[in-house]
N, CA and C atoms as an extended XYZ file, in Angstrom:
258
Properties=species:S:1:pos:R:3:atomname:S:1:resname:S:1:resid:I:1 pbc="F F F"
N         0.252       11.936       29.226 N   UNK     1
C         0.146       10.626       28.609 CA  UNK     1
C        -1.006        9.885       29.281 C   UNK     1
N        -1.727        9.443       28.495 N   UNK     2
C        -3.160        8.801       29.089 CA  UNK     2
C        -3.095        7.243       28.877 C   UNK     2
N        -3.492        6.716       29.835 N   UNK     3
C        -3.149        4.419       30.046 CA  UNK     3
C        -4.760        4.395       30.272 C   UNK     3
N        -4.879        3.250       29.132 N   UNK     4
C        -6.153        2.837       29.462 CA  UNK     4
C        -5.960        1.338       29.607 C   UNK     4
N        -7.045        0.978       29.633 N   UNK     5
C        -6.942       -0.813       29.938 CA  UNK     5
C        -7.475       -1.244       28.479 C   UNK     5
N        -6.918       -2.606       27.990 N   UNK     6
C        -7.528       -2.937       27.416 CA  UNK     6
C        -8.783       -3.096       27.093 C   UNK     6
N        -9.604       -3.295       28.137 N   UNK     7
C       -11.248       -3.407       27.923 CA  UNK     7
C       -11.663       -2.207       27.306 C   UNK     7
N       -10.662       -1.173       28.066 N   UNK     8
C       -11.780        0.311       27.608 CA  UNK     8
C       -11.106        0.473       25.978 C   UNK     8
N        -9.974        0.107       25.668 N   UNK     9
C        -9.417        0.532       24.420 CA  UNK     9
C       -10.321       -0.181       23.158 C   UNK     9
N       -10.455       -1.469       23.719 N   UNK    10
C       -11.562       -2.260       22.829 CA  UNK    10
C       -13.138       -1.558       22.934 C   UNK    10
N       -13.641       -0.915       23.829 N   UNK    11
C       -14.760       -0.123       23.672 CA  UNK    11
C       -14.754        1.373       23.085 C   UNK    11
N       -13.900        1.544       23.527 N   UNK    12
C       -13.467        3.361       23.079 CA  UNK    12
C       -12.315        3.259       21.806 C   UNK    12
N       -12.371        1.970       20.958 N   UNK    13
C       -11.111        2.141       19.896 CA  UNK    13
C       -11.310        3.260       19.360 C   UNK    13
N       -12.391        4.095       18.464 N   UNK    14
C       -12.205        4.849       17.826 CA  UNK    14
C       -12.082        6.467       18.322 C   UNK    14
N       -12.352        6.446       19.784 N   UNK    15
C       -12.149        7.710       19.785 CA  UNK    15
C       -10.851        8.086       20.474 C   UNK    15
N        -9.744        6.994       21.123 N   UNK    16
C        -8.270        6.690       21.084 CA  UNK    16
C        -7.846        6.924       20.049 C   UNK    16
N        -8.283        6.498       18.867 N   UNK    17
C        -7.649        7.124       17.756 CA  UNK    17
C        -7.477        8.368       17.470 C   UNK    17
N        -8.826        9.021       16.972 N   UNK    18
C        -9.142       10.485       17.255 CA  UNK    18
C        -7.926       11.555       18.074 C   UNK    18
N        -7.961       10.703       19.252 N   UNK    19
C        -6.818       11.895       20.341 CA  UNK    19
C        -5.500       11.259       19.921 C   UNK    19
N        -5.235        9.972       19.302 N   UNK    20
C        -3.730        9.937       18.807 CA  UNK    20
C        -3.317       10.903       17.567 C   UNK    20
N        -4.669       10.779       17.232 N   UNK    21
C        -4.328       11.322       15.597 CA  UNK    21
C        -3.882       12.944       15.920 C   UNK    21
N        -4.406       13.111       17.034 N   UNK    22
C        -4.766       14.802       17.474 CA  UNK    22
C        -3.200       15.191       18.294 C   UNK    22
N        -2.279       13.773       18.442 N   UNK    23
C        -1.286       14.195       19.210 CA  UNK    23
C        -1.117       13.804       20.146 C   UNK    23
N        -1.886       13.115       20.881 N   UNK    24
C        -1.926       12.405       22.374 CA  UNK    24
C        -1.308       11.528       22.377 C   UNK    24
N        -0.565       11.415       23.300 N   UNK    25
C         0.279        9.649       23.946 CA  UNK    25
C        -0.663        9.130       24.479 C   UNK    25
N        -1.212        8.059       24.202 N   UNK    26
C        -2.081        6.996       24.443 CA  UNK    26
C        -1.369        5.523       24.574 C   UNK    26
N        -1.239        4.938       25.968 N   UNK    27
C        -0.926        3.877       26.351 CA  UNK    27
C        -1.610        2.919       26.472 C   UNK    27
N        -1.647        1.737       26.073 N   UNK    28
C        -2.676        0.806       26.777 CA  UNK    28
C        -2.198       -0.620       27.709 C   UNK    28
N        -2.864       -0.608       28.618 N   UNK    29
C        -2.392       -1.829       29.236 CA  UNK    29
C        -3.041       -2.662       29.777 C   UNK    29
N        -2.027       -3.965       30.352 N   UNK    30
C        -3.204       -5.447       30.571 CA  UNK    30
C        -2.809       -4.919       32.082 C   UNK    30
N        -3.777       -4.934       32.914 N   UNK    31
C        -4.134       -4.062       34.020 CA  UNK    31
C        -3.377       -2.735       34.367 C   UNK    31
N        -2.431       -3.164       35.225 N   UNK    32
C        -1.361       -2.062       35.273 CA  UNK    32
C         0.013       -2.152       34.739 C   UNK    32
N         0.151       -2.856       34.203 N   UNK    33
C         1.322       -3.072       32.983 CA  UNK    33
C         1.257       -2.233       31.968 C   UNK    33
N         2.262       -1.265       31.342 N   UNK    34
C         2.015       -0.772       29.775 CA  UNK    34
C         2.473       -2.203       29.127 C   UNK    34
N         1.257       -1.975       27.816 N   UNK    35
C         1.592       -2.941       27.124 CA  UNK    35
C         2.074       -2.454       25.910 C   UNK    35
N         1.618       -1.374       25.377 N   UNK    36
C         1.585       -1.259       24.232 CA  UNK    36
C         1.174        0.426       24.102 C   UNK    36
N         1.905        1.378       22.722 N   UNK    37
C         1.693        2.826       22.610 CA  UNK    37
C         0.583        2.815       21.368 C   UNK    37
N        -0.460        3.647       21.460 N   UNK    38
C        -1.049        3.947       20.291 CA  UNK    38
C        -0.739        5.148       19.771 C   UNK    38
N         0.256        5.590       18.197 N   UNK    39
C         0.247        6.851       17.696 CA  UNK    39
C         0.219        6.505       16.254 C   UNK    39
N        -0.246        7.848       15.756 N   UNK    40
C        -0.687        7.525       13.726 CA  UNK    40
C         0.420        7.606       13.465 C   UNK    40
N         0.396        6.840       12.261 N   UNK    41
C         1.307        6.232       11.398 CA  UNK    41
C         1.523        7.865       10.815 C   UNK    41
N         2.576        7.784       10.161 N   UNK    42
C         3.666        9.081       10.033 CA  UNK    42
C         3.554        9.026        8.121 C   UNK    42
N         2.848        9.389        7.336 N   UNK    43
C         2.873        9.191        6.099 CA  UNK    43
C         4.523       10.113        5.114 C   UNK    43
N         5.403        9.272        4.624 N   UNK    44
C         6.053        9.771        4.288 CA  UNK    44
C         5.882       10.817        2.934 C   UNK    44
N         6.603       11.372        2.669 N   UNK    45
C         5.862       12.669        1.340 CA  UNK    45
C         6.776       12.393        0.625 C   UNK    45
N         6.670       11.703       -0.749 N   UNK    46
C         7.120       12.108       -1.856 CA  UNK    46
C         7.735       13.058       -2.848 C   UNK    46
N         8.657       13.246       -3.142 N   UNK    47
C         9.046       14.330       -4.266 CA  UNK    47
C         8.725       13.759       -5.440 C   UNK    47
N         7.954       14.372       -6.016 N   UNK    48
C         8.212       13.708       -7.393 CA  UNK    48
C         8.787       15.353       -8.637 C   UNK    48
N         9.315       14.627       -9.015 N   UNK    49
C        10.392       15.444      -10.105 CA  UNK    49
C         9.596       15.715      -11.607 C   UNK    49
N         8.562       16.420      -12.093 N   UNK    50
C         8.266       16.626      -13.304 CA  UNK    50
C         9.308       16.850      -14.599 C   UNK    50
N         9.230       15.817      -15.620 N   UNK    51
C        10.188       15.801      -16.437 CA  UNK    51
C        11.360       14.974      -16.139 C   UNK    51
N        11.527       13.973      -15.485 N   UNK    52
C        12.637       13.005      -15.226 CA  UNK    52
C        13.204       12.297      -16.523 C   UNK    52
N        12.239       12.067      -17.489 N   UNK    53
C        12.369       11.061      -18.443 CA  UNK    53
C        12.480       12.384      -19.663 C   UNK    53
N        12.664       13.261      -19.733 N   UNK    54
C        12.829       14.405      -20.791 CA  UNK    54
C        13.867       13.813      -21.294 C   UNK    54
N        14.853       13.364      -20.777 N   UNK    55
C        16.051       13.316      -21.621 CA  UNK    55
C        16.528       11.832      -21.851 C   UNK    55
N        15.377       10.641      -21.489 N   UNK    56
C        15.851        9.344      -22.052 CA  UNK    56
C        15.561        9.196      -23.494 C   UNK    56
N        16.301        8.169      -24.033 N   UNK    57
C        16.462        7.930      -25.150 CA  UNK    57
C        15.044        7.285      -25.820 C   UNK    57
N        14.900        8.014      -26.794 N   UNK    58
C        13.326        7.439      -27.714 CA  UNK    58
C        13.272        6.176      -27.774 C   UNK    58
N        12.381        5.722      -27.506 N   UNK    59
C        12.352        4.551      -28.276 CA  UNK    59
C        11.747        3.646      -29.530 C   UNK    59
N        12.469        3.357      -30.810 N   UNK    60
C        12.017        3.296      -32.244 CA  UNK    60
C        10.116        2.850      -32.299 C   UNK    60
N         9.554        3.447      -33.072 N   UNK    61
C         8.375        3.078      -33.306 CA  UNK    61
C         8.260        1.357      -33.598 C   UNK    61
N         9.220        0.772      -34.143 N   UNK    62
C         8.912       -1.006      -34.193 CA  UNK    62
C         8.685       -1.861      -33.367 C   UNK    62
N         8.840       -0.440      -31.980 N   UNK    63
C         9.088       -1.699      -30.762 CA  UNK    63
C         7.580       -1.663      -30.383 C   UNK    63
N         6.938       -0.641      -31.102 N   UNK    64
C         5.173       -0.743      -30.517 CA  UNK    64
C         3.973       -1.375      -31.690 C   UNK    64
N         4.676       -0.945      -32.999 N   UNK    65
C         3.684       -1.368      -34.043 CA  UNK    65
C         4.629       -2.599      -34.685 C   UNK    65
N         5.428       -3.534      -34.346 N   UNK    66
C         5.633       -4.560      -34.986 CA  UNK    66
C         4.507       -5.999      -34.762 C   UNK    66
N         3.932       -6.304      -35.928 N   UNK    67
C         2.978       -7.213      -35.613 CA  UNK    67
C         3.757       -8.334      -34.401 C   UNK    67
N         2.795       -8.867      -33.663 N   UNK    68
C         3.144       -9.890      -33.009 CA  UNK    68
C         3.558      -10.970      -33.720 C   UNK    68
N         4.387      -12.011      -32.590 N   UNK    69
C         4.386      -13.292      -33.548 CA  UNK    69
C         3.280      -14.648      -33.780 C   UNK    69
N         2.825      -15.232      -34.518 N   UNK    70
C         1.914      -15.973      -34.708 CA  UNK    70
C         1.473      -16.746      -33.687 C   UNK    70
N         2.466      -17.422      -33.054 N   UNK    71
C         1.688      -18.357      -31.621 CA  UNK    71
C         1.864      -17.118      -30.629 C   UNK    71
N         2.321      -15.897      -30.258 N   UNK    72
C         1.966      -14.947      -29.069 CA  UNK    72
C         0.374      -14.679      -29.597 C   UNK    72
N         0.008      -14.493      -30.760 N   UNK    73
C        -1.510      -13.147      -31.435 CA  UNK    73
C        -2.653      -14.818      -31.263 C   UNK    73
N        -2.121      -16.693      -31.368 N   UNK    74
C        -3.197      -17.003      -31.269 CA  UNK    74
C        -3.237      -16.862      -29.296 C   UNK    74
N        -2.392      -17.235      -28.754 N   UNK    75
C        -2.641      -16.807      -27.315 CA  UNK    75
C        -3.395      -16.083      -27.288 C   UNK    75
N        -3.127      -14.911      -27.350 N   UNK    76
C        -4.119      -13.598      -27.479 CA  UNK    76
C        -5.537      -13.768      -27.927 C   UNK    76
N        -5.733      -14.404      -28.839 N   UNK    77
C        -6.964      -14.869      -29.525 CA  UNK    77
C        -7.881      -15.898      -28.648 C   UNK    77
N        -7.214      -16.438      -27.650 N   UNK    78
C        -7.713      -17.653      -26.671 CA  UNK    78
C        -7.427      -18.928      -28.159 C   UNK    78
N        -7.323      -19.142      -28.950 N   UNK    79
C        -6.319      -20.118      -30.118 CA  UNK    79
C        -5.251      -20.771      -29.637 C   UNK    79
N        -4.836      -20.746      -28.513 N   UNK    80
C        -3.160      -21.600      -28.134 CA  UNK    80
C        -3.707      -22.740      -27.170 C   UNK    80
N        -2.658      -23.665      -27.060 N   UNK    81
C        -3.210      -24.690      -26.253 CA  UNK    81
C        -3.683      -24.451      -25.219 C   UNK    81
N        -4.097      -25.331      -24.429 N   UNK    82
C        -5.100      -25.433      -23.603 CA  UNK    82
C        -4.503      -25.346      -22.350 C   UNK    82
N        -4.488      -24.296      -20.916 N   UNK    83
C        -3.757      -24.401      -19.818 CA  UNK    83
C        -4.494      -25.664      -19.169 C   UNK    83
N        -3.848      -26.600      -18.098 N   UNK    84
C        -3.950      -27.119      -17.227 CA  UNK    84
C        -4.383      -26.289      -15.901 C   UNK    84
N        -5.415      -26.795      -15.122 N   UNK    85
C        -6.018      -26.007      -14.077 CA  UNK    85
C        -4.887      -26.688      -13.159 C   UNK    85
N        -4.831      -26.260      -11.848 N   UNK    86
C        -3.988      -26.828      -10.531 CA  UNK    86
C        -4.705      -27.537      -10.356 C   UNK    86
């Protein structure tokens, strides 16, 4: 396990990283105090499941091609009243 001082961790940040990333216990401290551990963040892994949604229920074509309603399509149009700024 390797203790550096703050000064050197602020000059040498990136290559502390480097040897954490590589596995090293890297300590740093305000003189001879540990203050603090530097190690990489641990990325968790995902499962993802191909085909999850195979078996939800369709949903009717009206719910995508029903025209909008008249004051939502002038919104849309920039046509609806006027917002107030903050």
């Amino acid at each position: 396990m390797a203790t550096v001082t703050i000064h050197d961790a602020k000059t040498n940040l990136s290559r502390l990283i480097a040897r954490a990333e590589a596995g090293e216990d890297i300590v740093i401290a305000r003189g001879k105090q540990p203050v603090v551990r530097l190690e990489p963040v641990v990325r968790k892994r995902i499962d993802r499941t191909p085909g999850w949604l195979k078996n939800a229920p369709p949903l009717p074509d009206a719910f995508f091609f029903d025209p909008l309603p008249d004051d939502e399509l002038a919104l849309w149009n920039g046509e609806g009243p006027e917002l107030s700024e903050p």
